[in-house]
mmCIF file of the N, C-alpha and C atoms, coordinates in Angstrom:
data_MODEL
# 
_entry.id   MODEL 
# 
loop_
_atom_site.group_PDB 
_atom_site.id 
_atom_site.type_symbol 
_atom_site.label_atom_id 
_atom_site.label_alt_id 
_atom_site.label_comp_id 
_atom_site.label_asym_id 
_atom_site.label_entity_id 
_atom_site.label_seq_id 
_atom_site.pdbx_PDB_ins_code 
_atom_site.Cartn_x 
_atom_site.Cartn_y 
_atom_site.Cartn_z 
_atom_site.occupancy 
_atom_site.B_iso_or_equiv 
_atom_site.pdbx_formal_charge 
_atom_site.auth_seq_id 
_atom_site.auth_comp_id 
_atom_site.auth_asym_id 
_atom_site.auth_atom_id 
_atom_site.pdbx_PDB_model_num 
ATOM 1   N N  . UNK A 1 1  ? 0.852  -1.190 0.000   1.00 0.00 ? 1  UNK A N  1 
ATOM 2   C CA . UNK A 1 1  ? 0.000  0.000  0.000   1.00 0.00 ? 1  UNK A CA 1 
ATOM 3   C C  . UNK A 1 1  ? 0.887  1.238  0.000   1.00 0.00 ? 1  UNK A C  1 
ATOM 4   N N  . UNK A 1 2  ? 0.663  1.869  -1.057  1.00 0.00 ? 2  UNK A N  1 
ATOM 5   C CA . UNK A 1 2  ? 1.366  2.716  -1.137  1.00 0.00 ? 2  UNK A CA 1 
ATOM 6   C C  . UNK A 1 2  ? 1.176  4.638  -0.014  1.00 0.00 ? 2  UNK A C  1 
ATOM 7   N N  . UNK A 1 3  ? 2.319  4.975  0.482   1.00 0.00 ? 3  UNK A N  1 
ATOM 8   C CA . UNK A 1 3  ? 2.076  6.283  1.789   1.00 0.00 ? 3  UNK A CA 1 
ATOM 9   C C  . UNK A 1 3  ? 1.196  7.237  0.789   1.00 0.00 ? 3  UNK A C  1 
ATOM 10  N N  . UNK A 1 4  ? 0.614  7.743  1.768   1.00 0.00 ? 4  UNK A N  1 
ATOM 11  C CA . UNK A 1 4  ? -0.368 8.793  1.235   1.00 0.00 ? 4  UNK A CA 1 
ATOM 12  C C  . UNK A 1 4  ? 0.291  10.007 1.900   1.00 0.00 ? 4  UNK A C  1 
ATOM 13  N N  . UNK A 1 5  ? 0.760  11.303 0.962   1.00 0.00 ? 5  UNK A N  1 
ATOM 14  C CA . UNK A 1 5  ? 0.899  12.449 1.280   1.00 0.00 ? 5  UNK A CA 1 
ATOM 15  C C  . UNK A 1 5  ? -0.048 13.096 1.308   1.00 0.00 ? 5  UNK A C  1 
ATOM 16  N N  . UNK A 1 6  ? 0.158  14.006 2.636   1.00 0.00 ? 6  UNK A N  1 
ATOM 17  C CA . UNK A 1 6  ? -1.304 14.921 3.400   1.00 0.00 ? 6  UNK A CA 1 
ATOM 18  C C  . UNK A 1 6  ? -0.396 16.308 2.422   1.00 0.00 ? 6  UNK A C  1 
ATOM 19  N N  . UNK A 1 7  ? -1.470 17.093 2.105   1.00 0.00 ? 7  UNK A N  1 
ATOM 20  C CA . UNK A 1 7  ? -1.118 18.528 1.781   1.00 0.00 ? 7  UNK A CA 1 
ATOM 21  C C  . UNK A 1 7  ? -0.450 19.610 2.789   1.00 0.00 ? 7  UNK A C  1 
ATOM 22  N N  . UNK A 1 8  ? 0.627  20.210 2.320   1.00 0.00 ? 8  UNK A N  1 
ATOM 23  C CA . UNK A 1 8  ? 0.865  21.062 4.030   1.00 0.00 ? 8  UNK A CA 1 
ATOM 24  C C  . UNK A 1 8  ? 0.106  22.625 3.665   1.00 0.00 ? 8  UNK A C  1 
ATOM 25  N N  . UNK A 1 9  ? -0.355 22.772 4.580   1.00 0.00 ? 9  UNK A N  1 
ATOM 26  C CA . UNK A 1 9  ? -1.236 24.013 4.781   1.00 0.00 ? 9  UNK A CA 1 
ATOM 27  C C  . UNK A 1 9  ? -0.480 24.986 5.183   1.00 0.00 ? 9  UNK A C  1 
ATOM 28  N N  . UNK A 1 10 ? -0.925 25.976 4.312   1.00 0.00 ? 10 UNK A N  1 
ATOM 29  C CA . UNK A 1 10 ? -0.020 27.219 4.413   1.00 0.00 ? 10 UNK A CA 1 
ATOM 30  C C  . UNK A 1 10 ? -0.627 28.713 5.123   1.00 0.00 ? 10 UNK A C  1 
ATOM 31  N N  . UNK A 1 11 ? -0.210 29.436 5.085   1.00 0.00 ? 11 UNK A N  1 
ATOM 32  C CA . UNK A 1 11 ? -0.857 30.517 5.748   1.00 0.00 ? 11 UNK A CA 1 
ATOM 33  C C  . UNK A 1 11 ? -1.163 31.501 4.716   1.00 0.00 ? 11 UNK A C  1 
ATOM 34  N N  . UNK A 1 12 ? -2.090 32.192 4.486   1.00 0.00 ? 12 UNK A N  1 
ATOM 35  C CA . UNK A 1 12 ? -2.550 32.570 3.762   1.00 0.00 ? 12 UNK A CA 1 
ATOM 36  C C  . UNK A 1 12 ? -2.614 33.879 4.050   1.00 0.00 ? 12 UNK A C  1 
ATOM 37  N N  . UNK A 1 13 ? -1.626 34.442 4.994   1.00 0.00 ? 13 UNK A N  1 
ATOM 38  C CA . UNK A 1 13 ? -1.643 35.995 5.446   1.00 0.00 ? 13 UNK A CA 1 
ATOM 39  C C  . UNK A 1 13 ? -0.839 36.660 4.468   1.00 0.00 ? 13 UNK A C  1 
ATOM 40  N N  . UNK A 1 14 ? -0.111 36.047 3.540   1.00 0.00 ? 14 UNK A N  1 
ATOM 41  C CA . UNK A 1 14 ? 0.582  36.471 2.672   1.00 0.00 ? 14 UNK A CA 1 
ATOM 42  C C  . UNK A 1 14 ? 2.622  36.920 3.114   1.00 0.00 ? 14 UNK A C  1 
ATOM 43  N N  . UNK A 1 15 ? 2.537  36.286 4.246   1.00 0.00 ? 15 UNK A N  1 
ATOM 44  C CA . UNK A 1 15 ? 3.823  36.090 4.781   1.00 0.00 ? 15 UNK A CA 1 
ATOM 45  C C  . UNK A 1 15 ? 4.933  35.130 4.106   1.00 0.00 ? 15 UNK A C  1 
ATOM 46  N N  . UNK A 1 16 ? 6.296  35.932 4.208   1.00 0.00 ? 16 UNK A N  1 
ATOM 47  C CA . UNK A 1 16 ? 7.015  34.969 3.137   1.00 0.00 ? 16 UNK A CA 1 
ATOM 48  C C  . UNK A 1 16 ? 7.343  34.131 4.128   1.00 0.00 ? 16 UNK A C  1 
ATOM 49  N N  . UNK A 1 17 ? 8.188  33.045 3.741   1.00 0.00 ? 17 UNK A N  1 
ATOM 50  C CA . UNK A 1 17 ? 8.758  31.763 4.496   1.00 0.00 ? 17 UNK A CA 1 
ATOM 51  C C  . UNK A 1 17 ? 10.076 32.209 4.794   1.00 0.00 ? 17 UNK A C  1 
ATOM 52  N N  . UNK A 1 18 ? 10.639 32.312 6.345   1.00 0.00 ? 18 UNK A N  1 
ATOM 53  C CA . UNK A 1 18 ? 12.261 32.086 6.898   1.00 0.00 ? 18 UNK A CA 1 
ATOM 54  C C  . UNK A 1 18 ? 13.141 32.419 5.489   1.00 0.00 ? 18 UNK A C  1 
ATOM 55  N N  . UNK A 1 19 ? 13.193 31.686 4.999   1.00 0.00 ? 19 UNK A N  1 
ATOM 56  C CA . UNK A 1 19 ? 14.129 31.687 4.004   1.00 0.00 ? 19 UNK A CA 1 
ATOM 57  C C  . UNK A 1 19 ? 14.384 32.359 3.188   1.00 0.00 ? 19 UNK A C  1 
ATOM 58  N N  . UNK A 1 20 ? 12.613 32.836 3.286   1.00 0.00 ? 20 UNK A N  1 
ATOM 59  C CA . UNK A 1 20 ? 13.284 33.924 1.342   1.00 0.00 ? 20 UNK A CA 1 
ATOM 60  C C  . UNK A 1 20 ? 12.938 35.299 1.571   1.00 0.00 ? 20 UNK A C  1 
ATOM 61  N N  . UNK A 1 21 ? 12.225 35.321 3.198   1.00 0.00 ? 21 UNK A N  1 
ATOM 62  C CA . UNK A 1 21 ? 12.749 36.533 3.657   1.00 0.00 ? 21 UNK A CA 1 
ATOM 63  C C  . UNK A 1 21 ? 14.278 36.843 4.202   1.00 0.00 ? 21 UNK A C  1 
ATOM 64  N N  . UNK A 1 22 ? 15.316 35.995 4.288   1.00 0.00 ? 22 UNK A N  1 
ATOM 65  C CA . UNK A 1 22 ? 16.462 35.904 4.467   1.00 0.00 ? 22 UNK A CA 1 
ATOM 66  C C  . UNK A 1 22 ? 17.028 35.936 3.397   1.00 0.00 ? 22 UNK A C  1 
ATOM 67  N N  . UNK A 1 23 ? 16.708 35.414 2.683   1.00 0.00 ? 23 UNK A N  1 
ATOM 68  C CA . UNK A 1 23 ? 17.683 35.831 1.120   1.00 0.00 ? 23 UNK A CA 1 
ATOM 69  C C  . UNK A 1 23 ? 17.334 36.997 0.750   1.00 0.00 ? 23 UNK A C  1 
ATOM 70  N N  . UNK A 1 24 ? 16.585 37.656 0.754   1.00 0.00 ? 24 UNK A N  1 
ATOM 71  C CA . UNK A 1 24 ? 16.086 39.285 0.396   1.00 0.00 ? 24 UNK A CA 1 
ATOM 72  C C  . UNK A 1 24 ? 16.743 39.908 1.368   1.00 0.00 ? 24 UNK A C  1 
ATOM 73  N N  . UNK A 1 25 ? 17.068 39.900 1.890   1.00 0.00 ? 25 UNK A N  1 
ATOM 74  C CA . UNK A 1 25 ? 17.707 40.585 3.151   1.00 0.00 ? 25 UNK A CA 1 
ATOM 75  C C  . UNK A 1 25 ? 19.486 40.104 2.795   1.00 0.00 ? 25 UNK A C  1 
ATOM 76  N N  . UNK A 1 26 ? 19.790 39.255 3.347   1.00 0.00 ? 26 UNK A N  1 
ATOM 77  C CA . UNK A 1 26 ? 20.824 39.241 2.744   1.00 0.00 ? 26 UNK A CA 1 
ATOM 78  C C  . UNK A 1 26 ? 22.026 38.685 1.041   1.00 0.00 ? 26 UNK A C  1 
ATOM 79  N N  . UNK A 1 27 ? 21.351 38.886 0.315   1.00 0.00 ? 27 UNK A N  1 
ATOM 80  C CA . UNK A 1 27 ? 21.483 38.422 -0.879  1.00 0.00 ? 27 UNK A CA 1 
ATOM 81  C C  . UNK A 1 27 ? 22.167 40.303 -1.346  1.00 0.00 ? 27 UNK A C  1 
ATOM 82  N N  . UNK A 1 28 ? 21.505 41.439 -1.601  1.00 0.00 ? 28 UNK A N  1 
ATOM 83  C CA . UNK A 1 28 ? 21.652 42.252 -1.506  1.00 0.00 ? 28 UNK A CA 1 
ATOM 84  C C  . UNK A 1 28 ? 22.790 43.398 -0.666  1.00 0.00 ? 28 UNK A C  1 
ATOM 85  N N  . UNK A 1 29 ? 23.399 42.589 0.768   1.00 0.00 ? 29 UNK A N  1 
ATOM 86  C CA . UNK A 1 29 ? 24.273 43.318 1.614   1.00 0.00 ? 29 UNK A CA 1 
ATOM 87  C C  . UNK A 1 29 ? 25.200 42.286 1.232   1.00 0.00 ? 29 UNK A C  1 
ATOM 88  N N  . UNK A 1 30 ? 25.270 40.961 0.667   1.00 0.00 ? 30 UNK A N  1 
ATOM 89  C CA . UNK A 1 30 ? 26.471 40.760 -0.193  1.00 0.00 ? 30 UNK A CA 1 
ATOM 90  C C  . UNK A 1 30 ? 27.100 41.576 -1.299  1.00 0.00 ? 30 UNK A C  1 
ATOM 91  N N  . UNK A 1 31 ? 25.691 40.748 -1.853  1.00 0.00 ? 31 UNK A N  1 
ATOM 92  C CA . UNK A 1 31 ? 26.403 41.875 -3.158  1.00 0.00 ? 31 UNK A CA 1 
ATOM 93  C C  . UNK A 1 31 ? 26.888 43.407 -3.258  1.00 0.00 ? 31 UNK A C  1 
ATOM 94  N N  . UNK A 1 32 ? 26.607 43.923 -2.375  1.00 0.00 ? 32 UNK A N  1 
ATOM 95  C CA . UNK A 1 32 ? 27.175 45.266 -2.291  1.00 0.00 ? 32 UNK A CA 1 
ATOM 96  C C  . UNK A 1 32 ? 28.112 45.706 -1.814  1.00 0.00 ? 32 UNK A C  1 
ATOM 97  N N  . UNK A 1 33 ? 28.192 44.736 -0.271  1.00 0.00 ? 33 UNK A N  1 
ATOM 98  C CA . UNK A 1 33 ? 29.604 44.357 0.115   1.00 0.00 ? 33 UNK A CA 1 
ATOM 99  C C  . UNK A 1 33 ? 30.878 44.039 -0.982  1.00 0.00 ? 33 UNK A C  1 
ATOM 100 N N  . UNK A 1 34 ? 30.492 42.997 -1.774  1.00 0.00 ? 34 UNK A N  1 
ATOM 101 C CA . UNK A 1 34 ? 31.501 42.789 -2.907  1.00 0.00 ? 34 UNK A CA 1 
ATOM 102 C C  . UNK A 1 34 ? 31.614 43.523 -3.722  1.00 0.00 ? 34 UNK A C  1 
ATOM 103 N N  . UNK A 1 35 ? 30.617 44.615 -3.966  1.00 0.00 ? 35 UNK A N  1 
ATOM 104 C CA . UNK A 1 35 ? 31.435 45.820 -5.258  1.00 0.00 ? 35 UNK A CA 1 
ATOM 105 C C  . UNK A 1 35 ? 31.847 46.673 -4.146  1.00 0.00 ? 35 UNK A C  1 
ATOM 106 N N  . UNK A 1 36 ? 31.607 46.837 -3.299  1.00 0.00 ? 36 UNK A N  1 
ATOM 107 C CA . UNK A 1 36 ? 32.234 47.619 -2.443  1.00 0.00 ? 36 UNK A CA 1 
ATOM 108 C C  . UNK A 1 36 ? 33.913 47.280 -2.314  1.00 0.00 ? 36 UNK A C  1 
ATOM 109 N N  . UNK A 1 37 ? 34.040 45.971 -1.729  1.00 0.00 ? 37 UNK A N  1 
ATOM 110 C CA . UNK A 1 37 ? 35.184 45.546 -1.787  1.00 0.00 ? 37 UNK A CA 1 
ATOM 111 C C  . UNK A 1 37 ? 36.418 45.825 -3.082  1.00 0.00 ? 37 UNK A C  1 
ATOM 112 N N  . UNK A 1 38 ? 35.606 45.511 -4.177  1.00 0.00 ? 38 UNK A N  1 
ATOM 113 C CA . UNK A 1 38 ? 36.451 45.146 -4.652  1.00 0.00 ? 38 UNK A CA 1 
ATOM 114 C C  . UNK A 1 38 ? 36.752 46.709 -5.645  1.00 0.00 ? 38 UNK A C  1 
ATOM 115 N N  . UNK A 1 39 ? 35.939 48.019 -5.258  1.00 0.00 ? 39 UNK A N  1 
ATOM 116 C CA . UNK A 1 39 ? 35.806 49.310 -6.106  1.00 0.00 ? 39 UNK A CA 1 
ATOM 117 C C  . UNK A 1 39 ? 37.230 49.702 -5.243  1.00 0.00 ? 39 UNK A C  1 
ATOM 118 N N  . UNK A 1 40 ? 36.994 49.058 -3.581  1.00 0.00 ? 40 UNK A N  1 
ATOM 119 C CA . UNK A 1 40 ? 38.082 49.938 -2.921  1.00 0.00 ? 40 UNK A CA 1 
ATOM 120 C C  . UNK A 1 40 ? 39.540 49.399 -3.138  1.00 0.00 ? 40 UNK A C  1 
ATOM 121 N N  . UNK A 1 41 ? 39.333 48.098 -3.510  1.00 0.00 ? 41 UNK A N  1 
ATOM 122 C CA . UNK A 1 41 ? 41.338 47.666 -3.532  1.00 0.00 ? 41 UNK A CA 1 
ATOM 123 C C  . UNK A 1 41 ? 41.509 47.142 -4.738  1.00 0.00 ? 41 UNK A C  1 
ATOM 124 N N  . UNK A 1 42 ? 41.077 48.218 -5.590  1.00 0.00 ? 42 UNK A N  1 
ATOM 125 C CA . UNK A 1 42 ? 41.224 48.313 -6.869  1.00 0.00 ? 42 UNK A CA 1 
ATOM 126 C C  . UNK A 1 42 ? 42.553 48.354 -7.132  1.00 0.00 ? 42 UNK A C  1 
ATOM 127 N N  . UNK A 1 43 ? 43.261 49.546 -6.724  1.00 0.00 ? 43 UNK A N  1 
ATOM 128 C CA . UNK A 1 43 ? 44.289 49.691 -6.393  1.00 0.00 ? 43 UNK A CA 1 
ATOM 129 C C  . UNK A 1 43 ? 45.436 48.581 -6.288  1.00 0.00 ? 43 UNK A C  1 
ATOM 130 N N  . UNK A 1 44 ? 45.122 47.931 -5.136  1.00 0.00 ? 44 UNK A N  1 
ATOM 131 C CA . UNK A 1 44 ? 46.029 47.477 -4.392  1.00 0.00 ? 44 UNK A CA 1 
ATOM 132 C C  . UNK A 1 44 ? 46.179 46.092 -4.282  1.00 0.00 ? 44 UNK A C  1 
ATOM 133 N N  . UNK A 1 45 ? 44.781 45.435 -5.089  1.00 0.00 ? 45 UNK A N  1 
ATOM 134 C CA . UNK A 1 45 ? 45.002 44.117 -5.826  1.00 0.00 ? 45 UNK A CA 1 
ATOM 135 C C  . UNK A 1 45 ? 45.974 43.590 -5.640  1.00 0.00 ? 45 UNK A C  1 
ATOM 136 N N  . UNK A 1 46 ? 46.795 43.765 -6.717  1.00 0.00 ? 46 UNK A N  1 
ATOM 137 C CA . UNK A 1 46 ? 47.699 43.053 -7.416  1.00 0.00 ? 46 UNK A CA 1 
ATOM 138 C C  . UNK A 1 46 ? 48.787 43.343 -6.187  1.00 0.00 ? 46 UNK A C  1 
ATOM 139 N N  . UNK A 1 47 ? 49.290 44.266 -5.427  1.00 0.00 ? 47 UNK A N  1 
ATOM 140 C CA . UNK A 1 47 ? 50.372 44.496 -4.505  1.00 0.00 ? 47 UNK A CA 1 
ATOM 141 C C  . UNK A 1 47 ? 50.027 43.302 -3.110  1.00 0.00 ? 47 UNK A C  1 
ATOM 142 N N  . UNK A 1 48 ? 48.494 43.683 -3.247  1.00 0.00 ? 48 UNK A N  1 
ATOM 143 C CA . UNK A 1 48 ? 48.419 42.468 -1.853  1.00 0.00 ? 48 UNK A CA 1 
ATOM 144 C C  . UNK A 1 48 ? 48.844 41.180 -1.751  1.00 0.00 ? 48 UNK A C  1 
ATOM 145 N N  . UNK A 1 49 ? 48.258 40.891 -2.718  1.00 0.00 ? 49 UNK A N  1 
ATOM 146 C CA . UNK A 1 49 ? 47.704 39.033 -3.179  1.00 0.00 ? 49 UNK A CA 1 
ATOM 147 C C  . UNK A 1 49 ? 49.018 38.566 -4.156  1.00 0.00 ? 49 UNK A C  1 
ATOM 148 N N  . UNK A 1 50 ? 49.406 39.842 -4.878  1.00 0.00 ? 50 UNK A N  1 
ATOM 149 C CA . UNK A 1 50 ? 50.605 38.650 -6.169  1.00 0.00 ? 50 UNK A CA 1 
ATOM 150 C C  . UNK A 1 50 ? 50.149 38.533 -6.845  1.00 0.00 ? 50 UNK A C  1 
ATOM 151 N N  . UNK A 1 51 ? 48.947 38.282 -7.226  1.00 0.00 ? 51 UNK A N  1 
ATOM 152 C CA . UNK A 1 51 ? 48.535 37.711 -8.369  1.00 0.00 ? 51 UNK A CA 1 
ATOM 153 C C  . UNK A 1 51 ? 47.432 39.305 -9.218  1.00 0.00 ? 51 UNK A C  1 
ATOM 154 N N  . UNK A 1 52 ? 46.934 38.779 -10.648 1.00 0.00 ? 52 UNK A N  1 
ATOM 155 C CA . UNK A 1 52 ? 46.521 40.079 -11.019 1.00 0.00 ? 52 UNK A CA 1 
ATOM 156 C C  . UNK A 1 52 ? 44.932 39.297 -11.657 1.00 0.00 ? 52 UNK A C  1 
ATOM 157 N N  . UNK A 1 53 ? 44.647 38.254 -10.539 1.00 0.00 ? 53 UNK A N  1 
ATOM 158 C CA . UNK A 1 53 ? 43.315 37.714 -11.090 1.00 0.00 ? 53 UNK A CA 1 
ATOM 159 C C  . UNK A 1 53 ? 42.429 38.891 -9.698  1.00 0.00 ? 53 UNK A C  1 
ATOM 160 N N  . UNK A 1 54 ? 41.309 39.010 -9.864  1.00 0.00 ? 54 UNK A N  1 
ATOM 161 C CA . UNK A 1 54 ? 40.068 39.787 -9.543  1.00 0.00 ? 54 UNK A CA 1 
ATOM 162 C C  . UNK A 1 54 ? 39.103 38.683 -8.748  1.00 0.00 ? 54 UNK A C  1 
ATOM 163 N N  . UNK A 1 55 ? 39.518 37.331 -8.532  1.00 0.00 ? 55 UNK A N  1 
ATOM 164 C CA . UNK A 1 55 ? 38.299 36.641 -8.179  1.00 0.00 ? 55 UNK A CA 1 
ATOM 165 C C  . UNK A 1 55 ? 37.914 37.150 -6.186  1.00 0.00 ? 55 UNK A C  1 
ATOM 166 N N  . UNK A 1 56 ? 36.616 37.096 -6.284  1.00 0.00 ? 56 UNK A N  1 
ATOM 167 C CA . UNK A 1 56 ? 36.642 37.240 -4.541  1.00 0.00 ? 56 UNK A CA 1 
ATOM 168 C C  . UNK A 1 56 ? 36.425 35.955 -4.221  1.00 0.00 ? 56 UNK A C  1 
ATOM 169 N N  . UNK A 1 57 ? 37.254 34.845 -4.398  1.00 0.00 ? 57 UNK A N  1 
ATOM 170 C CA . UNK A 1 57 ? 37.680 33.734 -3.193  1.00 0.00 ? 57 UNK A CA 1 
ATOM 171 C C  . UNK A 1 57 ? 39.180 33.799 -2.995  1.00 0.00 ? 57 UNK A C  1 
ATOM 172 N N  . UNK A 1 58 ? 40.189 34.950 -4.052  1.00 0.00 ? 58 UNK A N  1 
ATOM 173 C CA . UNK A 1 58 ? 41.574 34.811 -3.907  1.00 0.00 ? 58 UNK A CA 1 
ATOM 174 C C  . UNK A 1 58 ? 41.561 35.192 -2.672  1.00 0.00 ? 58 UNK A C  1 
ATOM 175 N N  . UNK A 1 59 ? 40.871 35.845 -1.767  1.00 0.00 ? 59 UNK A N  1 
ATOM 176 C CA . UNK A 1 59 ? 41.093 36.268 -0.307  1.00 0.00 ? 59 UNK A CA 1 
ATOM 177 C C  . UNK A 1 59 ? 42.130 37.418 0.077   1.00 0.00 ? 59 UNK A C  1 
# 
């Protein structure tokens, strides 16, 4: 016999879910963080790190 899935009931107040009110929130103070970052050591790139790649995981 195969399980029977019950429907999950949602709220209908029009409230988002944990999550994607968290990604709206922070999805946005990344990304801005990172042009931020990377407008300011524009500069200084290449003197910090050695290298003359742009990625933000070179750290």
């Amino acid at each position: 016999m195969p399980a029977q899935l019950t429907p999950v009931e949602r709220d209908s107040e029009g409230e988002l879910p944990l999550v994607t009110r968290t990604l709206l929130i922070v999805a946005p103070a990344v990304l801005a963080a990172a042009a931020l970052r990377s407008r300011s050591s524009r500069g200084t790139s290449s003197s910090r790190t050695g290298t003359s790649g742009s990625s933000p995981f070179s750290g």
